[in-house]
MIDREN-29859 format. One line per field, with one value per residue (C-alpha): x negated, y, z negated. Coordinates in steps of 0.2 Angstrom, whole numbers, plus 5000, padded with zeros to 4 digits. Layout:
c1 <- (X;...) .
c2 <- (Y;...) .
c3 <- (Z;...) .
% end
This chain:
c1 <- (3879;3893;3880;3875;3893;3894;3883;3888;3903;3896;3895;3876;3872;3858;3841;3834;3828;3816;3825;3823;3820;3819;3806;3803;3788;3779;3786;3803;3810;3802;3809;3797;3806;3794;3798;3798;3797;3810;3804;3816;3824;3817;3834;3839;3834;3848;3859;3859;3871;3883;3885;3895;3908;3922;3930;3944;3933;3920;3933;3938;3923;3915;3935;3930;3913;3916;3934;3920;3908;3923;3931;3912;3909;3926;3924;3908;3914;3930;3921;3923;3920;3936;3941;3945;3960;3963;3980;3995;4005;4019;4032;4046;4044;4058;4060;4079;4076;4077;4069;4054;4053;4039;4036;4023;4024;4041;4045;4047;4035;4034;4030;4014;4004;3986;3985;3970;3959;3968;3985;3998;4012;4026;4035;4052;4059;4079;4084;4097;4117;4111;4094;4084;4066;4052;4037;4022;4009;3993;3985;4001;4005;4019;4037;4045;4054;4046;4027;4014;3997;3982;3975;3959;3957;3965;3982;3989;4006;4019;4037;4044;4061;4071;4087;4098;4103;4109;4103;4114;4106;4118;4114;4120;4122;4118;4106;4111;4127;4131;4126;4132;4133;4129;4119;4105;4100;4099;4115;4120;4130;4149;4146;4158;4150;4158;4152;4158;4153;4151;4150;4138;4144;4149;4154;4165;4169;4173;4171;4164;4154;4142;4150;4162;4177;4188;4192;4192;4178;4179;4177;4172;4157;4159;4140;4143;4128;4116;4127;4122;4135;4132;4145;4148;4148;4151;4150;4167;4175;4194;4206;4215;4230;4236;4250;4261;4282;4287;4272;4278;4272;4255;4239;4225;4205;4202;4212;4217;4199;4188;4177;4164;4169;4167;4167;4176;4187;4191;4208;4213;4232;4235;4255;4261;4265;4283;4279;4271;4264;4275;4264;4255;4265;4257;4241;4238;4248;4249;4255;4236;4235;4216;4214;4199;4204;4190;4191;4190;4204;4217;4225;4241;4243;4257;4256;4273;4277;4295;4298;4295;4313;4327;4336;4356;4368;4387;4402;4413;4433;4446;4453;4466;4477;4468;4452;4434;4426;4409;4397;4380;4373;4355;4348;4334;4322;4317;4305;4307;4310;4324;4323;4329;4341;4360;4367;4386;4390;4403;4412;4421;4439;4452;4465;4456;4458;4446;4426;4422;4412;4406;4390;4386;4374;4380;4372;4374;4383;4394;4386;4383;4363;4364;4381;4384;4397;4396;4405;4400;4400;4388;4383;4378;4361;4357;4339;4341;4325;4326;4318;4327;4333;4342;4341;4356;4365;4364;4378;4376;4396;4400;4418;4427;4447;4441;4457;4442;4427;4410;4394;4380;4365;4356;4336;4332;4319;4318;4325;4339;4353;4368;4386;4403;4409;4407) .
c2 <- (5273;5259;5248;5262;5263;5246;5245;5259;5251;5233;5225;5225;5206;5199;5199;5180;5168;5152;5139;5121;5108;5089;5078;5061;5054;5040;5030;5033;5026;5042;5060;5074;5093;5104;5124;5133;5150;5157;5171;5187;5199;5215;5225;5244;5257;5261;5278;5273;5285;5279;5265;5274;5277;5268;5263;5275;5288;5285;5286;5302;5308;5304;5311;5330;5330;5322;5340;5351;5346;5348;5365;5371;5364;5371;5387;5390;5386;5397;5411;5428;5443;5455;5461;5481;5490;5502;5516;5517;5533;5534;5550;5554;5568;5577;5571;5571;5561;5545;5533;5521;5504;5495;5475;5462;5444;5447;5457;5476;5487;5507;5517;5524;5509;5500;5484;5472;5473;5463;5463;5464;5477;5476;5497;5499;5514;5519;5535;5545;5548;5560;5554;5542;5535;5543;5534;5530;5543;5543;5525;5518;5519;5513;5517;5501;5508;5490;5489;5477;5484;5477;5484;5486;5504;5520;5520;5538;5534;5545;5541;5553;5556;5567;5573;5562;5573;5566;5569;5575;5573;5583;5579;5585;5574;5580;5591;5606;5604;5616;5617;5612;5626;5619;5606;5596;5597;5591;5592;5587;5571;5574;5591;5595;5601;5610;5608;5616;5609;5624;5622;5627;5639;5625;5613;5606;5599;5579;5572;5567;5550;5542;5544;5558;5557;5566;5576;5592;5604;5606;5593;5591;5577;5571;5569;5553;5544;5550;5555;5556;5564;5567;5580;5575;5585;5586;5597;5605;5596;5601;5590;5594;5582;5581;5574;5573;5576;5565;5551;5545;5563;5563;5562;5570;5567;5571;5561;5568;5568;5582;5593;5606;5624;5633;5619;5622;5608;5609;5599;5595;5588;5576;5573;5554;5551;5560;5570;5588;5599;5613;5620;5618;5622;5624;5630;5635;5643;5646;5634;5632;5612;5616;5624;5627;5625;5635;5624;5637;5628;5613;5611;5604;5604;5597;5596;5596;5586;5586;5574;5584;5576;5584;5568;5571;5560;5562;5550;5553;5549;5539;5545;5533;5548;5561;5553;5559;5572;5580;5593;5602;5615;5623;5637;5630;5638;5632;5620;5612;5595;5586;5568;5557;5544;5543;5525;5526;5510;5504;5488;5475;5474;5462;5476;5489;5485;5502;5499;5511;5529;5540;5554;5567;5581;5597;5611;5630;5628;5615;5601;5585;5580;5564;5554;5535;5526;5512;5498;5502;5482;5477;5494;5504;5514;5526;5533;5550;5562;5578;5592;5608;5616;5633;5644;5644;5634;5617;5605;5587;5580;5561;5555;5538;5530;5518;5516;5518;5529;5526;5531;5543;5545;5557;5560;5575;5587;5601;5606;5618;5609;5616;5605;5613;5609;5612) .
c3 <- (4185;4181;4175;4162;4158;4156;4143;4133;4129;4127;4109;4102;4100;4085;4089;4098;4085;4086;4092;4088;4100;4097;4105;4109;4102;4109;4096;4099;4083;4073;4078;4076;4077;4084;4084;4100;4104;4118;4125;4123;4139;4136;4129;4133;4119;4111;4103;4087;4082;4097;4090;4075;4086;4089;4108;4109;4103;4116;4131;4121;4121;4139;4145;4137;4144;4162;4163;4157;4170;4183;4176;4176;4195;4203;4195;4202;4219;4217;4213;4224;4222;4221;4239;4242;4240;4254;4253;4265;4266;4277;4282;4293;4305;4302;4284;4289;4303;4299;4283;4284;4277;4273;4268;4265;4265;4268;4251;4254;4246;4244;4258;4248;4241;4238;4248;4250;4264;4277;4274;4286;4283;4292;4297;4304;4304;4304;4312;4302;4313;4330;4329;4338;4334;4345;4341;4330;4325;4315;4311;4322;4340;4351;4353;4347;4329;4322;4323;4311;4303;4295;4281;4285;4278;4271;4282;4286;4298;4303;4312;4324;4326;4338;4339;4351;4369;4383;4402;4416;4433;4445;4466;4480;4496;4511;4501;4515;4511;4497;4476;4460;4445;4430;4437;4427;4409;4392;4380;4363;4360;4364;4373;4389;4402;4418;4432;4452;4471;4482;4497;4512;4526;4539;4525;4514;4498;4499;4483;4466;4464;4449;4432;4438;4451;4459;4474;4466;4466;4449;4436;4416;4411;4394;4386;4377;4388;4399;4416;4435;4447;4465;4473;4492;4506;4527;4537;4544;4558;4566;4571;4587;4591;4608;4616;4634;4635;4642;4635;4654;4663;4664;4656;4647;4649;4630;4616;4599;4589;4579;4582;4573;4570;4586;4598;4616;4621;4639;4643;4658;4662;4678;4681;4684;4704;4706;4691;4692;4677;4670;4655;4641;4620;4605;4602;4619;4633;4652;4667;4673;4671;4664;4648;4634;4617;4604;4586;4575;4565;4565;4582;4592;4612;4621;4641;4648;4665;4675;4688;4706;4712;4703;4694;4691;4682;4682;4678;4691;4684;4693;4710;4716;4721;4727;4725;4716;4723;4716;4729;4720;4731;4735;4743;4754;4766;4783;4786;4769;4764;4758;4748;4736;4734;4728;4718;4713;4703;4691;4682;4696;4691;4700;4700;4709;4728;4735;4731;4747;4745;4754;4751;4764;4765;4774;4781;4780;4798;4791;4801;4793;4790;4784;4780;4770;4767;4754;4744;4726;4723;4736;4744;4728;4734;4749;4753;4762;4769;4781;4785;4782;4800;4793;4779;4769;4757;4759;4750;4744;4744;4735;4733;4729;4725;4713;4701;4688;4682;4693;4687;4701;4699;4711;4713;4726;4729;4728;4715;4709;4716;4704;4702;4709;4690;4675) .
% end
């Protein structure tokens, strides 16, 4: 092919003529020209009328027919037939529930339009204020409010929407233990819903917890989401609180704690060595030191103890003249038992010169029983114990000459011995 182009545009040379060719003869002096014929290349036909152009025109000329023989060539190659056009419709179920938007390539077309056979359309749809998207009906499924088609045929879509309302999911915990009005359901956005804890027989209310709280039974939910509230329950339980006067009396085999409705508590009270039960205040009664308590509400018991020994205390003046004298008395039967002890003490003072005392216990015959005499410095205390001889009064007699007050303290039992002043 270059070859041939090559001598296109190559310049036509004249034909080949004889040449001449001189000779030697044997003579050498004498020159003899002899023709010879030169046998010619065989030569290309030619165009004749090519050769009228000139170079420029040629180039010009091969140029036009070497485009037309491309243009021709692609174009047959680019050929195709036409590809289908196929219809999409789409609506909005309600029509006032939201729009639906459609593109292509990234350029948004109309919701009702011809495509060609394999293109993608992108959908989104927008709900309207107190809707939300539902999903994708028709040619389209799914519930994502964006979805992609092929167009691969006649397209008939649909986009539901629904009108936005929220949840309440009301629970009761233990589920025995009592119910909810107003309990769970579907409301509109904003709604206020009201909403009441019953409780069981045998329970009661405790509190609100999820997206409510509170301790009352009755509460308002706003509807501005979807809302779970659980209304807690127990069952009913009394408190009983007991206690002892004094705390150093005695004791009792239950402590303070609760119980459920109708429960029997037994108590039983157990006085302190030199203490003895007295009774029982409150919420019970009676001088047994057993009791049941029924827990049919809230309860306070107090068990009250007294020392078995009868405990007096007396300041006792100054007697430097006639001296300090103070007597109690009790009427005692025979065969009983008299103990205790007496202390008479005070503050040591240079000046007072008597520190002597004396504590007696007389008989209804006037006989002494039992008689000390003590120093109130170093003698201060006196044991004492007897059994009772003779029914009658029995008398219990102390007396000092401190120049100062002294201070008694007398423990004896039995009790109901009674001073002889005021």
């Amino acid at each position: 092919m270059l070859d041939f182009f090559k001598k296109l545009f190559r310049k036509r040379k004249p034909g080949s003529k004889p040449a001449q060719v001189k000779r030697s003869t044997r003579l050498g002096w004498r020159k003899r020209i002899t023709k010879v014929k030169v046998k010619e290349k065989p030569r290309i036909p030619r165009i004749e009328w090519w050769d009228q152009f000139s170079l420029r025109r040629r180039i010009l000329i091969i140029a036009a027919a070497v485009g037309i023989g491309l243009g021709a060539w692609f174009g047959i190659q680019s050929y195709q037939p036409p590809l289908p056009m196929y219809s999409l419709s789409i609506a909005a179920n309600p029509a006032g529930g939201g729009s639906v938007s459609a593109s292509c390539g990234g350029v948004v077309s109309p919701i009702r339009a011809n495509y060609r056979d394999g293109s993608p359309v992108t959908l989104t749809a927008t709900p309207s204020a107190g809707y939300e998207f539902g999903s994708w009906a028709g040619d389209a499924s799914g519930t994502s409010p964006m979805v992609t088609i092929t167009m691969d045929g006649d397209k008939d879509i649909t986009a539901d929407f629904h009108a936005i309302r929220y949840t309440l999911s009301a629970s009761v915990s233990p589920p025995e233990g009592g119910l909810i009005s107003g309990g769970s359901s579907t409301y509109e956005p904003d709604s206020s819903v009201a909403l009441t804890a019953t409780p069981s027989p045998g329970y009661e209310f405790i509190s609100w917890t999820g997206d409510t709280s509170g301790t009352s039974p009755e509460v308002t939910v706003t509807m501005d989401s979807d809302k779970s509230v659980t209304a807690n329950f127990s069952i009913v339980r009394y408190r009983l609180e007991v206690s002892v006067s004094p705390p150093e009396g005695g004791m009792l085999n239950a402590g303070s704690g609760t119980y459920e409705p109708g429960s029997s508590v037994a108590l039983v009270a157990t006085p302190s060595p030199g203490y003895e039960f007295i009774s029982w205040a409150g919420d019970v009664s009676g001088t047994s030191p057993e009791v049941s308590v029924t827990m049919d509400s809230d309860k306070r018991v107090t068990a009250n103890f007294e020392t078995i020994a009868q405990r007096i205390e007396y300041t006792m003046s100054a007697g430097e003249i006639s001296g300090s004298v103070i007597s109690f008395s009790n009427v005692l039967d025979r065969g009983g038992i008299i103990e205790g002890f007496v202390e008479l003490t005070g503050e040591y003072k240079t000046r007072d010169r008597t520190f002597r005392w004396n504590f007696e216990i007389i008989n209804p015959e006037g006989r002494q029983e039992d008689i000390y005499r003590g120093h109130w410095v170093n003698k201060t205390y006196h044991d004492f114990s007897f059994t009772v001889a003779y029914n009658g009064t029995y008398k219990i007699k102390v007396d000092h000459n401190s120049l100062y007050d002294l201070y008694l303290v007398i423990e004896v039992k039995p009790k109901g011995w009674e001073s002889s002043k005021p």
